[in-house]
N, CA, C and O of each residue as an XYZ file, in Angstrom:
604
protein
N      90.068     91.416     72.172
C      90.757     92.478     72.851
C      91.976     91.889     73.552
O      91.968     90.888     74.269
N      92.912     92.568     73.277
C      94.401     92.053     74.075
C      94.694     93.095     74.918
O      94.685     94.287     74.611
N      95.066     92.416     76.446
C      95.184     92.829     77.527
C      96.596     92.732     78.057
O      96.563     91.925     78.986
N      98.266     93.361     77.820
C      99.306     93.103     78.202
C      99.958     94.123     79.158
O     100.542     95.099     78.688
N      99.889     93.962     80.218
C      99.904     95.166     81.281
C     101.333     94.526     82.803
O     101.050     93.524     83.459
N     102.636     95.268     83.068
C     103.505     95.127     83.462
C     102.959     94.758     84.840
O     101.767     94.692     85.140
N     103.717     94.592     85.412
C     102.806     94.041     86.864
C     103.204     95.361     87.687
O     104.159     96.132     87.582
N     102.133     95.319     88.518
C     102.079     96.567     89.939
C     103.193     96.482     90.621
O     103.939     95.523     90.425
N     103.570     97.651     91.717
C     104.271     97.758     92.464
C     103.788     97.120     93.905
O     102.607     96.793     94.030
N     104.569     96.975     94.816
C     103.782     96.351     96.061
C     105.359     96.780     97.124
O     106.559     96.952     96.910
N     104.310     96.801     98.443
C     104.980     97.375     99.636
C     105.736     95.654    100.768
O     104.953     95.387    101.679
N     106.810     94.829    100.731
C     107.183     94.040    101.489
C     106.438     94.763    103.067
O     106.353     95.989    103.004
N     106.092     94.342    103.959
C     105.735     94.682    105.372
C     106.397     93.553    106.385
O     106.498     92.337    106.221
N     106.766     94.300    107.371
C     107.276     93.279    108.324
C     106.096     92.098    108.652
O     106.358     90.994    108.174
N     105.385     92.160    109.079
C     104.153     91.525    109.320
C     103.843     91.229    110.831
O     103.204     90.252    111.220
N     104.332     92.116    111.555
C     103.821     92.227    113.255
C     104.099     93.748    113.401
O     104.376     94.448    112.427
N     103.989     94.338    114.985
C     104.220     95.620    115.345
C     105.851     95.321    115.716
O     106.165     94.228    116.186
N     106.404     95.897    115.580
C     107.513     95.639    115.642
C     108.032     96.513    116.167
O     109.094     96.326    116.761
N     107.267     98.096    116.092
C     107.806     99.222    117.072
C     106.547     99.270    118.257
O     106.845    100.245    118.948
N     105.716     98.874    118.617
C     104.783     98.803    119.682
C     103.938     99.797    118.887
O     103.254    100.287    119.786
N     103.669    100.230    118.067
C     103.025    101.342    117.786
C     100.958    101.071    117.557
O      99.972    101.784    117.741
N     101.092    100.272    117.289
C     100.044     99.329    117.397
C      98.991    100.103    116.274
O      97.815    100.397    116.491
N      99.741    100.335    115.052
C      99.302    100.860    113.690
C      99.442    100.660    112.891
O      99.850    101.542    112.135
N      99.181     99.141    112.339
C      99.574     98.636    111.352
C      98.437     98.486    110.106
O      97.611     97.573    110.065
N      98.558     99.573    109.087
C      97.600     99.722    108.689
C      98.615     99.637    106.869
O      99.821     99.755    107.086
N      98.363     99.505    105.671
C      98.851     99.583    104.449
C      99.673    100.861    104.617
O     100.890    100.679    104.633
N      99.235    102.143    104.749
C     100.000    103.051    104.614
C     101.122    103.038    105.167
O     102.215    103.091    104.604
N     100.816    102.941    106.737
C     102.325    103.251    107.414
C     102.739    101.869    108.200
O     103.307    101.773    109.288
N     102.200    100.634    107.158
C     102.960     99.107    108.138
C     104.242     99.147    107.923
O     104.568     99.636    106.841
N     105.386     98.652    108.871
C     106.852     98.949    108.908
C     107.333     98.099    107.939
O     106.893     96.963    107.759
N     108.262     98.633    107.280
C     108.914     97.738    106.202
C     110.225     97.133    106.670
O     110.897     97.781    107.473
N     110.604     96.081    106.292
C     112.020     95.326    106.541
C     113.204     96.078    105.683
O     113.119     96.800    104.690
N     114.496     95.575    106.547
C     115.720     96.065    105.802
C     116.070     94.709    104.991
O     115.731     93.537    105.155
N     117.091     95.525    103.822
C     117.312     94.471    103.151
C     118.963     93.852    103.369
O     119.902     94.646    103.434
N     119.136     92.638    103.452
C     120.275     92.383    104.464
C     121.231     92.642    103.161
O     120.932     92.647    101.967
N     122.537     92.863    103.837
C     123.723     93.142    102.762
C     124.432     91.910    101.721
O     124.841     90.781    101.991
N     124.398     92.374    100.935
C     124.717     91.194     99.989
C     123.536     90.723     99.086
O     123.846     90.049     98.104
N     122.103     91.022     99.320
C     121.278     91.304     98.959
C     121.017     92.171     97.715
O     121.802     93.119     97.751
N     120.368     92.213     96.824
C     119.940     93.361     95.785
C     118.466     92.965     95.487
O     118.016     91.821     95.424
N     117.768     94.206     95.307
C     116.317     93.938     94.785
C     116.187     92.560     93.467
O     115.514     91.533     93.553
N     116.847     92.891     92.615
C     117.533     92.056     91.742
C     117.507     90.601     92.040
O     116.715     89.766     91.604
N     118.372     90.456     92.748
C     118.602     88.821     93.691
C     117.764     88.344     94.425
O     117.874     87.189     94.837
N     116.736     89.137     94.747
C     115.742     88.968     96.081
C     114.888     88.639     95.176
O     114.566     87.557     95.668
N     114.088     88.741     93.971
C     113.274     88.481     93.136
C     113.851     87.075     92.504
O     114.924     86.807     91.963
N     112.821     86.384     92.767
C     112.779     85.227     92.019
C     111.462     84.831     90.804
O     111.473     83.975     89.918
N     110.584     85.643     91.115
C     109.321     85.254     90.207
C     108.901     83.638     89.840
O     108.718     83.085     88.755
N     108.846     83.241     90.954
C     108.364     82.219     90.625
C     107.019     82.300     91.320
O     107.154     83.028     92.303
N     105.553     81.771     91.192
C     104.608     81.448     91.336
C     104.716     81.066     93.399
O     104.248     81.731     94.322
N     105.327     80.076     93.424
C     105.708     79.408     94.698
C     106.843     80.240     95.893
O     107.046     79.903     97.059
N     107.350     81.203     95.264
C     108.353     81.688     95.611
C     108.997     82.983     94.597
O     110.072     82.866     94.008
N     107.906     84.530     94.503
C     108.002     85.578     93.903
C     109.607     86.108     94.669
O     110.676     85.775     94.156
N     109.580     86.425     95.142
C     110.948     86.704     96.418
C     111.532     86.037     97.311
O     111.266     84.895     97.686
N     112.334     86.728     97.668
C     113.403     85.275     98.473
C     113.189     86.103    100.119
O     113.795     87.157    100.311
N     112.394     85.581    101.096
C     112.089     86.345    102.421
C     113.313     86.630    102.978
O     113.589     87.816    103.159
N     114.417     85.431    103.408
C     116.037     85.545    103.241
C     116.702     86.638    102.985
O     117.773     86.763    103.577
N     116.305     87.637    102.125
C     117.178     88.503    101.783
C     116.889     89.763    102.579
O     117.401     90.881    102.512
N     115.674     89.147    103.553
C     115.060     90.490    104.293
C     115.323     90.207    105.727
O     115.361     89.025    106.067
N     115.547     91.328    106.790
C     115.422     91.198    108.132
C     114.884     92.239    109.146
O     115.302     93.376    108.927
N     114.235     92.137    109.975
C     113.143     92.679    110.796
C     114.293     93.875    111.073
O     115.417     93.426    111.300
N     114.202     94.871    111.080
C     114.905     96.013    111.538
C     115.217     96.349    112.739
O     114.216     95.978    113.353
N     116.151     96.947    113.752
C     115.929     97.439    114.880
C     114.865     98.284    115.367
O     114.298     99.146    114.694
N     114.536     97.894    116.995
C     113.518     98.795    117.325
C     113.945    100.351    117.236
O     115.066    100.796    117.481
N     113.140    100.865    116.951
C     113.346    102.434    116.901
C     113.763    103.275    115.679
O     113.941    104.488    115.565
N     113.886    102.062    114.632
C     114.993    102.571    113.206
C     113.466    101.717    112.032
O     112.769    100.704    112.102
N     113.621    102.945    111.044
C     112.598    101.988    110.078
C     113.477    101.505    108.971
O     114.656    101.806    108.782
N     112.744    100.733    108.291
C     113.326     99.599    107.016
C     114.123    100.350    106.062
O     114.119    101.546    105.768
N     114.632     99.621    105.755
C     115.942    100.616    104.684
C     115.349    100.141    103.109
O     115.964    100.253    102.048
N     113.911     99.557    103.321
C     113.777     99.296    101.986
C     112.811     99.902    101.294
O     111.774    100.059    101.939
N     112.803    100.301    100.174
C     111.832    101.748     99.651
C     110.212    101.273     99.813
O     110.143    100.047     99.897
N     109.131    101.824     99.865
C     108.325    101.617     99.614
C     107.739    101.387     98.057
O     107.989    102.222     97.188
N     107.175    100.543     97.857
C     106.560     99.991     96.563
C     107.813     99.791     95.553
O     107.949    100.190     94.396
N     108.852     98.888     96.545
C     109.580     98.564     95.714
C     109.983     97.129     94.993
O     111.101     96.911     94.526
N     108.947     96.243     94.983
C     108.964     95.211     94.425
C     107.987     95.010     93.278
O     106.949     95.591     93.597
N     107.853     94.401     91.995
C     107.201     94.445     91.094
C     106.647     93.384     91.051
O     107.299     92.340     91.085
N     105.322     93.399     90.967
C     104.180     92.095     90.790
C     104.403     91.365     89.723
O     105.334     91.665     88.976
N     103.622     90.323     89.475
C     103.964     89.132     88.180
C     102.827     90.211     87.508
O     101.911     90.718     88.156
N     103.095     90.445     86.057
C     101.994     91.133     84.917
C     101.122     90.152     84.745
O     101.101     88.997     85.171
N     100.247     90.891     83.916
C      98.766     90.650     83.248
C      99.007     90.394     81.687
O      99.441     91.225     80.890
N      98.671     89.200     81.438
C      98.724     88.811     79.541
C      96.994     88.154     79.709
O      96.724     87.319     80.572
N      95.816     88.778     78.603
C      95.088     88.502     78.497
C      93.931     88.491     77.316
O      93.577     89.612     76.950
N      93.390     87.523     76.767
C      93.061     87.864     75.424
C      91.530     87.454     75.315
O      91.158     86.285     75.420
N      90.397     88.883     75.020
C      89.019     88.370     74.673
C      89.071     88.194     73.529
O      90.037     88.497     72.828
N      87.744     87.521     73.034
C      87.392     87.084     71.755
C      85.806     87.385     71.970
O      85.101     87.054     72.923
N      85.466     88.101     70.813
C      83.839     87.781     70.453
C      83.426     87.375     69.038
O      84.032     88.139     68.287
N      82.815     86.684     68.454
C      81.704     86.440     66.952
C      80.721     86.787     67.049
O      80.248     86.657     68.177
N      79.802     87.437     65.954
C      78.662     87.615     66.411
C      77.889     87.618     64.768
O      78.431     88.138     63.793
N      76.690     87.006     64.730
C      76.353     87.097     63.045
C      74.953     87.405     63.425
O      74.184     86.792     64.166
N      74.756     88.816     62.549
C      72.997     89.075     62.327
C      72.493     88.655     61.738
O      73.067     88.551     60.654
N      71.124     88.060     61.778
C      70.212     87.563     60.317
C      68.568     88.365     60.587
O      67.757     88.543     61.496
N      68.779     88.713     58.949
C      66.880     89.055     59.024
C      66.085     87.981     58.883
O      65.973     87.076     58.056
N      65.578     88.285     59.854
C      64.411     87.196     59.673
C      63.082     87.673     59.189
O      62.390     86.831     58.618
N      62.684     88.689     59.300
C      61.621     89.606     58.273
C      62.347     91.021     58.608
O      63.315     91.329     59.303
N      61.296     91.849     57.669
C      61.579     93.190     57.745
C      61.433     93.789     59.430
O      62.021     94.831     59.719
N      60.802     93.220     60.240
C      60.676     93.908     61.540
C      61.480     93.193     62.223
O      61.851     93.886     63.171
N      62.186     91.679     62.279
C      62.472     91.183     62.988
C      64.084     90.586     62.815
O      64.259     89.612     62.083
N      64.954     91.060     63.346
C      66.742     91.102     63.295
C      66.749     89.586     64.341
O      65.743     89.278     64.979
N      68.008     88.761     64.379
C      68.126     87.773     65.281
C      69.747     88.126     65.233
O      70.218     88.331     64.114
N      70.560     88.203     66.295
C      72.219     87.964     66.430
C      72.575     86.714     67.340
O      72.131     86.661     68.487
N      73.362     85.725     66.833
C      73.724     85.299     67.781
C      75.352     85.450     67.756
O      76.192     85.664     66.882
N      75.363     85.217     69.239
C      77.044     85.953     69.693
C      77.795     84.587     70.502
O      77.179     84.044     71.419
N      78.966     84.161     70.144
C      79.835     83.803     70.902
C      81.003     84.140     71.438
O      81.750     84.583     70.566
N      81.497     84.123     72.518
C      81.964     84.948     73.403
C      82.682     84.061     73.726
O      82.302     82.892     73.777
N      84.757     84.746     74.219
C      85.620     83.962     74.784
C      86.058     84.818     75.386
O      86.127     85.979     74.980
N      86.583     84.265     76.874
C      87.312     85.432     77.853
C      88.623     84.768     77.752
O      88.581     83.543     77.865
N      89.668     85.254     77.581
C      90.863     84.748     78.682
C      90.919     82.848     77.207
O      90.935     81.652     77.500
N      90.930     83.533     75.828
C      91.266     82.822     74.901
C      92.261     81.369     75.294
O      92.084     80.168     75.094
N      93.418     82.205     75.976
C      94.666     80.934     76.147
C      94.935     80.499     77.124
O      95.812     79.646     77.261
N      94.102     81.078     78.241
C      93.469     80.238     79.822
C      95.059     80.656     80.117
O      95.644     79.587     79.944
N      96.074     81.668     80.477
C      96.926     82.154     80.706
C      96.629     82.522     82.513
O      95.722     83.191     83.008
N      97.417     82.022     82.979
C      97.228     82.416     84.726
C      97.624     83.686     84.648
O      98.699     83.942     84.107
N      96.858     84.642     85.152
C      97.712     86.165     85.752
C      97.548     85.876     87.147
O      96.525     85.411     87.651
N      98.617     86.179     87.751
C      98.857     85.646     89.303
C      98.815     87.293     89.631
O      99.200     88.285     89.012
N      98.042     87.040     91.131
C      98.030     88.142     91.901
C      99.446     88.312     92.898
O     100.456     87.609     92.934
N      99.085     89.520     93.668
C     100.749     89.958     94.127
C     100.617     89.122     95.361
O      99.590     88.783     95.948
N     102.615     88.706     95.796
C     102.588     87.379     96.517
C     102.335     88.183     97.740
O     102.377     89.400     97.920
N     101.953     86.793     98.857
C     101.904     87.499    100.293
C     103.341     88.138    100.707
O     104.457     87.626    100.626
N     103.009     89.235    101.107
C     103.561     90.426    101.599
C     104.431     90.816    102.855
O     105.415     91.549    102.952
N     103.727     90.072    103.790
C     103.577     90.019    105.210
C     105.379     89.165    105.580
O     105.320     88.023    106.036
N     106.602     89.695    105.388
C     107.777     88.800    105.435
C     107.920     87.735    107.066
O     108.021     86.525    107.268
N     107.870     88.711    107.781
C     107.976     87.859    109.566
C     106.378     87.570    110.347
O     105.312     88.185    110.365
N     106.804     86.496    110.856
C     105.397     86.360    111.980
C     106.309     87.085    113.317
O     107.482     87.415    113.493
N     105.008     87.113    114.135
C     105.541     87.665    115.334
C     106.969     86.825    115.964
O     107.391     85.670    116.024
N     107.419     88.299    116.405
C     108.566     87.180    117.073
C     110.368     87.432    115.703
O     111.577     87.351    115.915
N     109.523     87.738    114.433
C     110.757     87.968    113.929
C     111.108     86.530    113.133
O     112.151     86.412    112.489
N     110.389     85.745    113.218
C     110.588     84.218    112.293
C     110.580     84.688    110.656
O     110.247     85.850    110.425
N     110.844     84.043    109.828
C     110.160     84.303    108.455
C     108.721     83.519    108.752
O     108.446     82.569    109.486
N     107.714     84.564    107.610
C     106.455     83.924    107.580
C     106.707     82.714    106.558
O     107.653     82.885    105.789
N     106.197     81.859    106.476
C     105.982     80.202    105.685
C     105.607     80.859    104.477
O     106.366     80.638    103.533
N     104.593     81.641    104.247
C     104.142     81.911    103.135
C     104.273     83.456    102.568
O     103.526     84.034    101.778
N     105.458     83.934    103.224
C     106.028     85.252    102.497
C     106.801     84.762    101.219
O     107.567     83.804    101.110
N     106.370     85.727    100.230
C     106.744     85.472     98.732
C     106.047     84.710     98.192
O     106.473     84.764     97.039
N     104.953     83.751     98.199
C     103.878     82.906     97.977
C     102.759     83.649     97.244
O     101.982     84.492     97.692
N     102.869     83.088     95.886
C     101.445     83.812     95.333
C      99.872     82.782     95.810
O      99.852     81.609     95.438
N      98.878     83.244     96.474
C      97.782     82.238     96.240
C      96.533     82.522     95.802
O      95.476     82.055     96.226
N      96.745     83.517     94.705
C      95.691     83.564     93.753
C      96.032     84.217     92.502
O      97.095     84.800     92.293
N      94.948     84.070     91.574
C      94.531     84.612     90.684
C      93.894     85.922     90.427
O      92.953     86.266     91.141
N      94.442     86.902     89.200
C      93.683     88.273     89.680
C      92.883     88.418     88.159
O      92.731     89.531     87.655
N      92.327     87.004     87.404
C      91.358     86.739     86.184
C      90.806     85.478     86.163
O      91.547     84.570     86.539
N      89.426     85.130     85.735
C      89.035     83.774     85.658
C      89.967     83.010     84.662
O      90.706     83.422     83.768
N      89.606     81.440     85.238
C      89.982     80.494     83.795
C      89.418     80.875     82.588
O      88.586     81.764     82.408
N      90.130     79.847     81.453
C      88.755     80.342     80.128
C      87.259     80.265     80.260
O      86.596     79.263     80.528
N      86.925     81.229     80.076
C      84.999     80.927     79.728
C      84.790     81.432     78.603
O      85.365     82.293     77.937
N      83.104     80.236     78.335
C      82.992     80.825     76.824
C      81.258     80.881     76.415
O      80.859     79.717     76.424
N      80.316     81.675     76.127
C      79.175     82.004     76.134
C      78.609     81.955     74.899
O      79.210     82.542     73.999
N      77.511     81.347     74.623
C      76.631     81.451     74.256
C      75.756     82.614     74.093
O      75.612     82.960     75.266
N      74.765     83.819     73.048
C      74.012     83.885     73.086
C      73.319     84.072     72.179
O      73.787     83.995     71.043
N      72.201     84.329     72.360
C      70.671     84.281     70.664
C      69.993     85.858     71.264
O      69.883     86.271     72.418
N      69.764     86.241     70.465
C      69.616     87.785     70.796
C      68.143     88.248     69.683
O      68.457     88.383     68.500
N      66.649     88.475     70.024
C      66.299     88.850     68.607
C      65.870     90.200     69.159
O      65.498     90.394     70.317
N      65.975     91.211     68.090
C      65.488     92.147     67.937
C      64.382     92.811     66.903
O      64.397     92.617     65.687
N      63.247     93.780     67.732
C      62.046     93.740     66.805
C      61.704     95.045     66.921
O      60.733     95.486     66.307
């Protein structure tokens, strides 16, 4: 089975309260503006270590929200490939045997999950690890064994 799927959308967040509102929840966490000279475009780097450039973003004034759209950055995609074999044998008239081997994730292909999000620590700094992917959203290759009889 082949699995080739564009990557998700995702929300940049300032990553403190930044209006005192003390509601920082996915839906309504405040988003950053994007500084001028900037383009969504330019701000994307896709790299593993560095999906976006935090740089191109800045904590907004109090009282004014982010000038930058919601779910407007695109995640790294999904490339993924199962494999199964499987061979029946009779072994008498009542008794079937299959055995099956099984491959997940054929070409051990990383699909990286969406980078941290969170652009400023308190205070308005860049966060260290805004734009930073640190995981995986599929195992490495695995591959199974099994003997199956049926009667």
């Amino acid at each position: 089975m082949l699995s080739a799927v564009s990557g998700i959308p995702f929300n940049l967040v300032i990553g403190f309260d930044n209006e005192g509102l003390q509601a920082q929840t996915t839906q309504n966490a405040e988003r950053p503006d994007i500084r001028p000279g900037c383009t969504y475009k330019t701000a994307v780097l896709r790299k593993p270590t560095q999906w976006f450039d935090p740089t191109c973003f800045s904590v907004p004034t109090v009282g004014t929200p982010g000038n930058i759209g919601r779910d407007s950055l695109i995640g790294p995609g999904l490339f993924n490939i199962d494999f199964a074999l499987f061979k029946n044998t009779k072994i008498t008239e009542r008794f079937n045997s299959q055995f099956r081997a099984e491959f997940f994730n054929v070409l051990n292909h990383p699909n990286f999950a969406v980078p941290t999000t969170a652009t400023f620590s308190q205070g308005g700094s860049i966060n260290t690890n805004a734009g930073r992917i640190t995981s995986t959203t599929t195992f490495q290759r695995q591959i199974q064994f099994g003997l199956k009889v049926m009667f």
